[in-house]
C-alpha positions in Angstrom: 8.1 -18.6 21.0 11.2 -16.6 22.1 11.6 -13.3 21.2 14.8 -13.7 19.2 12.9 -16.5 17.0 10.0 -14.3 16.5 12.1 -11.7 15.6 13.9 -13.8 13.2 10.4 -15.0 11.5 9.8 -12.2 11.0 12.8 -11.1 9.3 12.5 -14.2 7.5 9.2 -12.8 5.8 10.6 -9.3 4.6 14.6 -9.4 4.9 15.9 -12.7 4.0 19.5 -11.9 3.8 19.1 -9.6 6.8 17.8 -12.9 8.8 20.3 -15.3 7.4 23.1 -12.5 8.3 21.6 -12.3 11.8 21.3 -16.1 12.7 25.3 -16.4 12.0 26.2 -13.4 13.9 28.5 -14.0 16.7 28.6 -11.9 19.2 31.5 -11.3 20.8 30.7 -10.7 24.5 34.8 -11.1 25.5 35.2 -7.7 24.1 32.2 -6.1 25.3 31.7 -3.7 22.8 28.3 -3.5 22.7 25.8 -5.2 25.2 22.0 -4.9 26.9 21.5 -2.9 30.7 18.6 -2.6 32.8 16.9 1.1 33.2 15.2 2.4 36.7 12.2 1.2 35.4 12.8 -2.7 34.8 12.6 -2.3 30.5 16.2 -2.9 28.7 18.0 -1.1 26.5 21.2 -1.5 24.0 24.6 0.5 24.9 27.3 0.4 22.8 31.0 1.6 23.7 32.3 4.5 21.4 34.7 7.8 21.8 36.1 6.0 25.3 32.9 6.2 26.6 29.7 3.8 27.1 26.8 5.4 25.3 23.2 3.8 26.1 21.2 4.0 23.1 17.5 5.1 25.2 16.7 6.9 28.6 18.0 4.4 31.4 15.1 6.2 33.6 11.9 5.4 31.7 12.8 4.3 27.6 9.4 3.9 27.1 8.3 7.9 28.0 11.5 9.2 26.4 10.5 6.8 23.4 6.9 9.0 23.4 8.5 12.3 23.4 10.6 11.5 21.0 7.4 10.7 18.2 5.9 13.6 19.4 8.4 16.1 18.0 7.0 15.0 14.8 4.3 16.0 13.0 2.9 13.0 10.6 1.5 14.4 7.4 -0.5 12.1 4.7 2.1 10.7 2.1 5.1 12.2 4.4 8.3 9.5 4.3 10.2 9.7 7.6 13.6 8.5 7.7 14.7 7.2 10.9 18.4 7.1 11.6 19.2 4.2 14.4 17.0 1.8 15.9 18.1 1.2 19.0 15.3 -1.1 21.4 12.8 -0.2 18.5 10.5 1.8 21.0 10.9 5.2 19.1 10.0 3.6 15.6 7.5 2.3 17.5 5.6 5.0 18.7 5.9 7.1 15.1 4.4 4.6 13.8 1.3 4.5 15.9 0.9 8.1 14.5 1.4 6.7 10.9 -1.2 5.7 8.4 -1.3 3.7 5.1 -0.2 6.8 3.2 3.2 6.9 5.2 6.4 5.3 4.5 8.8 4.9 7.5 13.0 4.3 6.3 14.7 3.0 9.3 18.7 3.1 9.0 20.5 0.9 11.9 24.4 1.3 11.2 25.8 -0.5 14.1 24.4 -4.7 12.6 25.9 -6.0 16.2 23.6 -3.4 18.0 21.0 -5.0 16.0 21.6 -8.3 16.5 21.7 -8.4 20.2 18.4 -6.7 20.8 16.9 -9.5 18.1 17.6 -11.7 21.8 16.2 -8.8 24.2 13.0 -6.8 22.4 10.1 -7.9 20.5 10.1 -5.6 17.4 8.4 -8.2 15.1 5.4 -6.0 15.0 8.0 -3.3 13.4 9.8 -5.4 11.0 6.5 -7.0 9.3 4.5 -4.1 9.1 4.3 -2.8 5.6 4.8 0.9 6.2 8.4 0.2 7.6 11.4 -0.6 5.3 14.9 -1.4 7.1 18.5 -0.4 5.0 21.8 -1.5 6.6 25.0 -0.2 4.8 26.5 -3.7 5.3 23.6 -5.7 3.0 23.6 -2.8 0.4 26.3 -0.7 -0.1 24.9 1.2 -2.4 22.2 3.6 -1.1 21.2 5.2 -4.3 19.8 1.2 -5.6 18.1 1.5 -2.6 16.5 5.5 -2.6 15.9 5.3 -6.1 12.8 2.8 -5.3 11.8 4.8 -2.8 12.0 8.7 -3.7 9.7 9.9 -6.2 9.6 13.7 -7.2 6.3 14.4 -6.5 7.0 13.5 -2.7 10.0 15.5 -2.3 8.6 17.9 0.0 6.8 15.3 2.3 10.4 13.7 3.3 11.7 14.1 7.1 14.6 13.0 8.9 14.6 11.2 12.3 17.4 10.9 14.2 17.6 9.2 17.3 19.5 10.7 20.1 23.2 10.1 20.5 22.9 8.3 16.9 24.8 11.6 15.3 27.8 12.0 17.4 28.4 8.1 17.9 27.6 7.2 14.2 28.6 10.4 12.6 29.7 9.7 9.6 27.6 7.3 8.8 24.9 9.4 9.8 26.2 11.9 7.7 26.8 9.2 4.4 22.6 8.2 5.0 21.3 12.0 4.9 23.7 12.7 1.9 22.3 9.4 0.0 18.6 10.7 0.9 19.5 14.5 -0.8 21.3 12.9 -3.7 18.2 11.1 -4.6 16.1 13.8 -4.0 18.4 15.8 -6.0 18.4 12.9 -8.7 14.6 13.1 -8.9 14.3 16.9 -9.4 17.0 16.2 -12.4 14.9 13.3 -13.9 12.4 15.9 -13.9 13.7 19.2 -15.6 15.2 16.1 -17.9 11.9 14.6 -18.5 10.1 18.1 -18.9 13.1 19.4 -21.3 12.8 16.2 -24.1 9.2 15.5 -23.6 8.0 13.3 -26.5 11.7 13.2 -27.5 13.1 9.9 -24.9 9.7 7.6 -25.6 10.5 7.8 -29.6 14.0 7.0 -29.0 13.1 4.5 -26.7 10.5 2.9 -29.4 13.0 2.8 -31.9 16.1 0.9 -29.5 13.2 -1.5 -28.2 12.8 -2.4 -31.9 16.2 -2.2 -32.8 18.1 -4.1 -29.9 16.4 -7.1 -31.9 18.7 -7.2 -34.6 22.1 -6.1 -32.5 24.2 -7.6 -29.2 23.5 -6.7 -25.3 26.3 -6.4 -22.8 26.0 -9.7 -21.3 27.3 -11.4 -24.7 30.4 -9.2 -24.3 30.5 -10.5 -20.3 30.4 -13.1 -20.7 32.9 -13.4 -24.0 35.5 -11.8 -21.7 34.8 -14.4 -19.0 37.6 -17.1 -20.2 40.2 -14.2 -19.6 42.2 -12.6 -16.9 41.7 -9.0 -17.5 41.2 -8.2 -14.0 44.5 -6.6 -13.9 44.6 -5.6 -17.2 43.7 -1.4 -17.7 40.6 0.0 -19.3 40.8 3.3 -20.3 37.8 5.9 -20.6 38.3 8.8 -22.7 36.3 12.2 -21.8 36.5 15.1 -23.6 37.7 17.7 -21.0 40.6 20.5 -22.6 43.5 18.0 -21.1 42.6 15.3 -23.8 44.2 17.0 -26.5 48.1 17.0 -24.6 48.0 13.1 -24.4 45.5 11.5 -26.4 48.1 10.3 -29.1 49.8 8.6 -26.4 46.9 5.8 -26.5 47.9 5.0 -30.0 51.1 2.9 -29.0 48.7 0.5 -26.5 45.8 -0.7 -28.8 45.3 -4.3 -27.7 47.1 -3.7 -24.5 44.6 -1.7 -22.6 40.5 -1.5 -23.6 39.3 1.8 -24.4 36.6 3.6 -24.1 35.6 6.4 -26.1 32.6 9.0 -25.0 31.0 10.5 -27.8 32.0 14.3 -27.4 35.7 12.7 -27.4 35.0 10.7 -30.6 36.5 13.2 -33.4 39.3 13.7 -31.1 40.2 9.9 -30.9 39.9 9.0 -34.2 41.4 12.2 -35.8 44.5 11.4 -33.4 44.6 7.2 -35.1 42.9 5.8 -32.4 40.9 3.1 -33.1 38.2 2.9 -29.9 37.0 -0.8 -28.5 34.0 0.5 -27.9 32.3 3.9 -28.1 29.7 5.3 -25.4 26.5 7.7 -26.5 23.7 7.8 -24.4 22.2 11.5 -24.6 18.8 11.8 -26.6 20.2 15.3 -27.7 24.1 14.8 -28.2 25.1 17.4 -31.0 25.9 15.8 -34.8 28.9 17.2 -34.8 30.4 15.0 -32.6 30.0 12.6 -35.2 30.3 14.6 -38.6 33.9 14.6 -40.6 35.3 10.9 -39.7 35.1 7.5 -40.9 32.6 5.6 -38.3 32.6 2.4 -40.8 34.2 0.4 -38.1 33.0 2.1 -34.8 31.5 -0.9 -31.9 28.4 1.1 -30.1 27.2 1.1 -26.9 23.6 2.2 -26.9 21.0 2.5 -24.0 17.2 2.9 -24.7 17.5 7.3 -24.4 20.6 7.0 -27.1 19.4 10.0 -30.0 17.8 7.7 -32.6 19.7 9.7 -35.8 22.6 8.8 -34.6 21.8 4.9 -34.7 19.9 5.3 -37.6 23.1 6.9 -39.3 25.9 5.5 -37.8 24.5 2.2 -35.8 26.0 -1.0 -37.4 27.7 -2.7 -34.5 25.9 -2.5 -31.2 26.1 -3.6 -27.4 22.6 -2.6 -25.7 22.4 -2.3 -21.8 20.0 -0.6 -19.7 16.2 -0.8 -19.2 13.1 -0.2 -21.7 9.3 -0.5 -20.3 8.6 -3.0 -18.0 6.6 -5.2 -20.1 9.6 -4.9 -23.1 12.1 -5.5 -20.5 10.5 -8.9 -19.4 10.0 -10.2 -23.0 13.7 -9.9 -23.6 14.7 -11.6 -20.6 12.0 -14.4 -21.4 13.9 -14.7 -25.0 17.2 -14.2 -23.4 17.1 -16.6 -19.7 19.1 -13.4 -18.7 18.2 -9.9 -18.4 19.9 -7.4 -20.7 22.0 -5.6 -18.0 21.3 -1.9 -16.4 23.2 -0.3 -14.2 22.4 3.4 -12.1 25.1 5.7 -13.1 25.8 9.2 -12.4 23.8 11.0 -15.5 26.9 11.6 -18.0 28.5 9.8 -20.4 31.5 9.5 -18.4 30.0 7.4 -15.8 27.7 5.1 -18.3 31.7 4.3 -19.5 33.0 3.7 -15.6 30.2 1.5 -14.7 29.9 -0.5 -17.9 33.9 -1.2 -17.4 33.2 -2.4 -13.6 30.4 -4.8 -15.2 32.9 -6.0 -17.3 35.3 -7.3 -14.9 38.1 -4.3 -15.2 39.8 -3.3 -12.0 42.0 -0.9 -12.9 40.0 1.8 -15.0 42.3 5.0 -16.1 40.5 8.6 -16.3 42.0 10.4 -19.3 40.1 14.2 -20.4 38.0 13.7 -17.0 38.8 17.1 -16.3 35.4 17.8 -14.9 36.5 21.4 -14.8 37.5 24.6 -17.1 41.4 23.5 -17.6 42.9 26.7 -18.7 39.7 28.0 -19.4 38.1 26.1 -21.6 35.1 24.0 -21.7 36.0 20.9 -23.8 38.3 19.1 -25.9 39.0 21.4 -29.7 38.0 18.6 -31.7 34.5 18.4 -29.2 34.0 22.4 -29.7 34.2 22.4 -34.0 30.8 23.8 -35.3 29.9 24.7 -31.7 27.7 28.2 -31.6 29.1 29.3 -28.5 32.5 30.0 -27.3 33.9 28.8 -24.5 33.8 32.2 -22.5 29.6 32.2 -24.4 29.2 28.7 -22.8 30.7 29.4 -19.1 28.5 32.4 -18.6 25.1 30.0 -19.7 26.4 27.6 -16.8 26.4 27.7 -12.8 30.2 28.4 -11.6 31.6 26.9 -8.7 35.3 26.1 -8.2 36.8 23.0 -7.1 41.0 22.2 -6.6 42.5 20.6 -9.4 45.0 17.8 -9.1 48.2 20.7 -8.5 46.4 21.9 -5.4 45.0 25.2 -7.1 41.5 26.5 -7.5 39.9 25.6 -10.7 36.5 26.8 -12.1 33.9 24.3 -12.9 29.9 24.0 -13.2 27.5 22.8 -10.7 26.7 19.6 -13.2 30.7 19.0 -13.8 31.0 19.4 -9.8 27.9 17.0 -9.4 29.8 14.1 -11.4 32.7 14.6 -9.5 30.8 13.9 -6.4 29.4 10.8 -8.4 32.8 9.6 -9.3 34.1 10.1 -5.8 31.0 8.2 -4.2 31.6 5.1 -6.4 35.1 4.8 -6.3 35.1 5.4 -2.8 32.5 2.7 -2.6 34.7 0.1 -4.2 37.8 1.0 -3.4 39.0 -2.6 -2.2 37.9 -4.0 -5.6 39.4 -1.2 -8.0 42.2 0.8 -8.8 41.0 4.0 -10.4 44.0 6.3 -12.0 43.4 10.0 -13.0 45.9 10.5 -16.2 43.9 13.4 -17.5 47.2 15.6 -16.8 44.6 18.6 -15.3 41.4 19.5 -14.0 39.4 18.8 -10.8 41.1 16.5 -7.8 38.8 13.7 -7.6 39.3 12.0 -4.3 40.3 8.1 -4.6 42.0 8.1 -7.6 45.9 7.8 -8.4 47.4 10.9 -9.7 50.3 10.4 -12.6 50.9 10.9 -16.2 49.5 8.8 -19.1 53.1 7.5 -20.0 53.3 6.4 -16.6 50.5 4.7 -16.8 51.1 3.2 -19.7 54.5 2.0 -19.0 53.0 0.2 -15.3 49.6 -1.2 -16.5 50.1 -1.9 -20.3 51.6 -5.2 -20.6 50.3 -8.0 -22.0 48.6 -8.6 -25.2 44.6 -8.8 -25.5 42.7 -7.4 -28.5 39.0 -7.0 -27.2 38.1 -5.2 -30.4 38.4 -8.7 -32.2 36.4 -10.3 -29.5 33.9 -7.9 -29.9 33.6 -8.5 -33.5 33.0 -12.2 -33.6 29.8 -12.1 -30.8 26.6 -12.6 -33.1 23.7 -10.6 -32.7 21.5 -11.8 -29.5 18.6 -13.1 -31.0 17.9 -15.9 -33.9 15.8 -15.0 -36.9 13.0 -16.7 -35.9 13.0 -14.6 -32.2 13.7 -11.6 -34.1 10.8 -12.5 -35.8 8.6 -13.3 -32.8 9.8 -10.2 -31.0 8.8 -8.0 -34.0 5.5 -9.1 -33.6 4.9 -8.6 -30.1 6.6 -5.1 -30.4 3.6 -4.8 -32.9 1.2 -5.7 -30.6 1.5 -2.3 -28.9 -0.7 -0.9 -30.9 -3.7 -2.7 -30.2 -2.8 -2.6 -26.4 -2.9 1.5 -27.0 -6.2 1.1 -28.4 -7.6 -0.5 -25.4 -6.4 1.5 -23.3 -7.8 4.7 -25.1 -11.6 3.1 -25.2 -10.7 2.3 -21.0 -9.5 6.1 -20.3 -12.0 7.5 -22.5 -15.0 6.3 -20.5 -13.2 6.8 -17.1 -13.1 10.7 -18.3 -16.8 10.9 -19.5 -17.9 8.9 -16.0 -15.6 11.7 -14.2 -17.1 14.6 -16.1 -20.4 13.5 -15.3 -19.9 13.4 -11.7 -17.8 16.7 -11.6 -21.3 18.4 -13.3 -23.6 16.3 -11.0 -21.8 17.9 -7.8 -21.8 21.6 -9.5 -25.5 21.1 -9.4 -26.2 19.5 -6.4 -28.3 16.6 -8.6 -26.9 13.7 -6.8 -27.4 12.5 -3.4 -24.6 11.9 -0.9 -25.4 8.1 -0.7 -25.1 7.9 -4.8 -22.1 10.0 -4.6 -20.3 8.3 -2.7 -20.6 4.7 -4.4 -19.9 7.1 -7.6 -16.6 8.1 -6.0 -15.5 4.3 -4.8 -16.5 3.0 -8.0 -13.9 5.9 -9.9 -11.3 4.8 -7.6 -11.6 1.3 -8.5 -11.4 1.7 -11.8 -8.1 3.7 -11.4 -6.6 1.2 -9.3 -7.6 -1.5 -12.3 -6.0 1.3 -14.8 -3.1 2.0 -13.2 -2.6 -2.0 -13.3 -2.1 -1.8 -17.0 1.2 -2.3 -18.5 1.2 0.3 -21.0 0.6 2.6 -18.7 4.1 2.6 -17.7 4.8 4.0 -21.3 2.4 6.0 -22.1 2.9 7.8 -18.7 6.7 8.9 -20.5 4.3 11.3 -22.7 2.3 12.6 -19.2 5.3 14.1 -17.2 4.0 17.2 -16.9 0.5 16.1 -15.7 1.7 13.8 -13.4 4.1 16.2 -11.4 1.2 19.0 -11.3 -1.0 16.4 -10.0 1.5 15.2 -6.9 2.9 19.0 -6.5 -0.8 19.8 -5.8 -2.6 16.6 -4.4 0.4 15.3 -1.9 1.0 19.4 -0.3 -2.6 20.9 -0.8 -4.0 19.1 2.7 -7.8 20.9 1.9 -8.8 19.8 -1.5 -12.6 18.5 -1.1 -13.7 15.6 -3.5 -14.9 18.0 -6.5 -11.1 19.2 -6.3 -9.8 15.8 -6.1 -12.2 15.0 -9.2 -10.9 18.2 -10.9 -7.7 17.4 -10.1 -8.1 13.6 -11.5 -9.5 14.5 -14.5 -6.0 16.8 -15.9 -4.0 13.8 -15.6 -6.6 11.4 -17.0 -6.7 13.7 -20.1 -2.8 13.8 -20.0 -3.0 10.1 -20.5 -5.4 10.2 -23.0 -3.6 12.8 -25.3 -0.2 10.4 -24.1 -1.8 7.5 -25.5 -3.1 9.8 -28.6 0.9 10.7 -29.1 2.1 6.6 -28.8 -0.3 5.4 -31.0 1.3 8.1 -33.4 4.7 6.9 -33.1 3.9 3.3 -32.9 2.6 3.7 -36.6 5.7 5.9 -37.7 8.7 4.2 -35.5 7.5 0.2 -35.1 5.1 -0.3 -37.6 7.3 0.8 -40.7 10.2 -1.8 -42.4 
């Protein structure tokens, strides 16, 4: 077989799209951009041309040696993820991953795809590309790194991740270089988030996600609302997200003259101030399992269309809930029913942690290509925090609240220095990533009227906005109204019943953790004493890791781990960094988070009874 079909096979296997995108690339050896040379010692190696130079991409003496030196600067630790900036011949991947075991993981970025392609014809990397410790990203095939990291950076192996660059890869590819490490610490920073999050509301985000997995039965998803918007243009048509930054109160009376010209979006901290200035929102955003009452206290919500995601604070859908749209993701298990029910999966989308940019990228799904940015202030406007309306029964004061958060500054749109917090200055980034990301598919306006610069967007005023983008005619409100709710009676029915069957897959998996933590005690005692033979204790030790790897198979385990958080980081902070734990330790060690499940499940089986169980 020749090399470039054996190459292609392989990519076949693992990267479908990466093969199909590599059997129609032409190469375009008139301009000799990129190309294959000969070193001293007969191997090959890629160059490409770059800053008016030719830059060759491994040693043209001996690629091979300077392929070993280059593994050798790094020290392979068990779990460790390496991320590998350029590939090059392949030789340098090649020889870290003979120092590699099964524990490792080994990200390889290539950001030149013609460099790629044309050693597909010269080297044999099929070896590389089908081993299962190796996992390719191109910027081309996936735009969006943070789909991509998300899958595979965890928290508890934070401290295990190394970059790799290969030589001459940073100055030729510098920004891109730059974009890949930045997408690697966003995620990292992402994960250490999720976990301060997930240690903050504990048992709080499993109940509220109980209660939206029962009550998305009865109410819309955001597909219905897709697809209803489908028959019309509105790709030039404005929707309008209102924040509740300080500038919100100069212009938000503005929006009243544009209902059913533009659609709007409402975040929930911005709620009193809409509706206390006549407008009437298409569609209102709350996501936060903690967002204050008083957002919601002294106004008519009769007619108010929800947007809810599975983390939304269950009070407020229990008070205020009668017309929903659900989006985002449940348990796994929950997730596949409703898709069974559905043929479609209700939609999720990765957005930047506020409410803000749940609005942006539900508007993208949508279809909108022009999305105006009104009270997106993202900083301290004039010193204060929020919106007045937003502030009303608030304990602090704004001066009270800025000295509880991190301060940064950050330029505002008139070119002067503006004081923010490190979370406000974190969602800028967000906002500037995305729109930076599809910036030949949308128009994004800033008409917040102050605050932070956020690079990408259009500067101007509301009215000028207004008097450009709002045209024609479209009431999406109505729309909204006439979508029925996704599921017949009889599936709501069907569904309920599954959603009951929770409680008896709890129960199992209680009797199977139970005897996994007697078994483990057991052994633990029998080592303290010396009563059991090495032969014995080892078969003991397989037969407790197979029953974990059967455990960890189970599907409620994905759920009841919500109510573990704490046990499970301990256990990776400890396991994945301590490098002399002996097998008591590891047993030790086992047993905390086995008992964290078990009081877990003791906690779901609790809410099960109060949340599903009850009319």
């Amino acid at each position: 077989m020749e090399l470039f079909e054996k190459n292609l096979a392989a990519l076949e296997q693992r990267y479908p799209l990466l093969a199909e995108k590599i059997k129609k690339f032409e190469i375009d050896k008139t301009a000799g951009r990129a190309g294959i040379e000969t070193a001293e010692n007969g191997m090959q190696i890629p160059w490409v041309k770059g800053d008016n130079r030719v830059w060759h991409l491994n040693s043209r003496q001996d690629p091979q040696m300077a392929a070993e030196l280059y593994a050798k600067r790094y020290q392979i630790r068990d779990y460790g993820i390496y991320f590998i900036f350029g590939f090059s011949d392949g030789r340098c991947a090649q020889e870290l991953l003979k120092n590699c075991n099964d524990t490792n993981l080994v990200v390889i970025c290539e950001p030149d795809l013609e460099v790629f392609a044309i050693s597909c014809h010269y080297m044999d990397f099929s070896g590389i590309v089908s081993d299962t410790k190796t996992l390719f990203y191109f910027y081309e095939l996936e735009p969006d790194m943070s789909v991509v990291m998300s899958r595979i950076i965890n928290y508890t192996r934070i401290k295990l991740l190394e970059f790799c660059i290969l030589p001459g890869y940073d100055v030729l590819y510098h920004e891109q270089c730059e974009a890949f490490m930045d997408g690697v610490i966003e995620q990292m920073r992402n994960e250490t988030v999720n976990k301060s999050t997930s240690m903050t509301f504990e048992r709080l985000i499993p109940q509220h996600m109980l209660f939206h997995m029962k009550n998305c039965i009865y109410h819309k998803n955001m597909e219905q609302l897709h697809q209803a918007l489908e028959p019309y243009d509105i790709s030039d048509r404005p929707c309008i997200i209102v924040s509740a930054g300080p500038s919100l109160d100069k212009n938000i009376r503005q929006l009243k003259q544009i209902q059913g010209k533009a659609f709007i979006i409402v975040v929930d901290a911005a709620l009193r101030t809409a509706l206390k200035a006549g407008i009437r929102p298409d569609l209102v955003c709350t996501v936060d399992a903690r967002v204050p009452e008083r957002f919601f206290e002294g106004v008519d919500l009769t007619d108010v269309i929800w947007a809810y995601t599975g983390t939304t604070r269950k009070s407020i859908a229990e008070n205020y809930g009668k017309d929903v749209f659900y989006y985002g993701t449940f348990y796994q298990k929950w997730n596949e029913t409703l898709k069974e029910e559905l043929g479609y999966p209700i939609p999720s989308f990765a957005s930047g942690g506020c409410v803000s940019s749940e609005a942006f990228v539900l508007a993208l799904y949508l279809g909108f290509r022009t999305i105006v940015l009104i009270g997106q202030d993202l900083a301290f406007t004039g010193g204060s925090t929020h919106t007045k309306e937003a502030t009303v029964g608030r304990a602090l004061s704004d001066e009270q609240y800025k000295q509880r958060r991190k301060i940064v500054e950050v330029e505002g749109i008139d070119g002067t220095m503006l004081e923010t917090d490190f979370q406000m200055w974190f969602y800028k980034q967000w906002f500037e990533k995305v729109i930076k990301m599809n910036q030949d598919q949308i128009k994004v306006i800033d008409a917040t009227e102050g605050g932070a610069k956020i690079e990408g967007t259009i500067v101007q005023t509301l009215a000028e906005t207004i008097e450009q983008e709002c045209r024609g005619e479209l009431d999406i409100y109505e729309i909204e109204k006439q979508i029925p709710p996704a599921f017949t009676p009889e599936q709501q029915k069907r569904l309920l019943k599954q959603l009951h069957g929770m409680k008896k897959e709890v129960a199992d998996f209680t009797e199977k953790i139970d005897g996994m933590i007697k078994r483990q005690e057991a052994l633990v005692d029998a080592m303290e004493k010396h009563l059991m033979p090495q032969e014995k204790l080892l078969e003991e030790l397989r037969r407790i890791n197979q029953q974990y790897e059967e455990i960890s198979q189970e599907t409620i385990l994905n759920f009841i781990s919500m109510y573990a958080h704490k046990e499970e980081y301990e256990l990776g902070d400890i396991i994945y960094t301590e490098e002399t734990m002996g097998p008591k330790e590891l047993l030790e060690q086992g047993l905390r988070l086995y008992k964290g499940y078990h009081n877990g499940a003791r906690m779901l089986a609790e809410d099960i009874e109060e949340i599903l169980m009850k009319d």
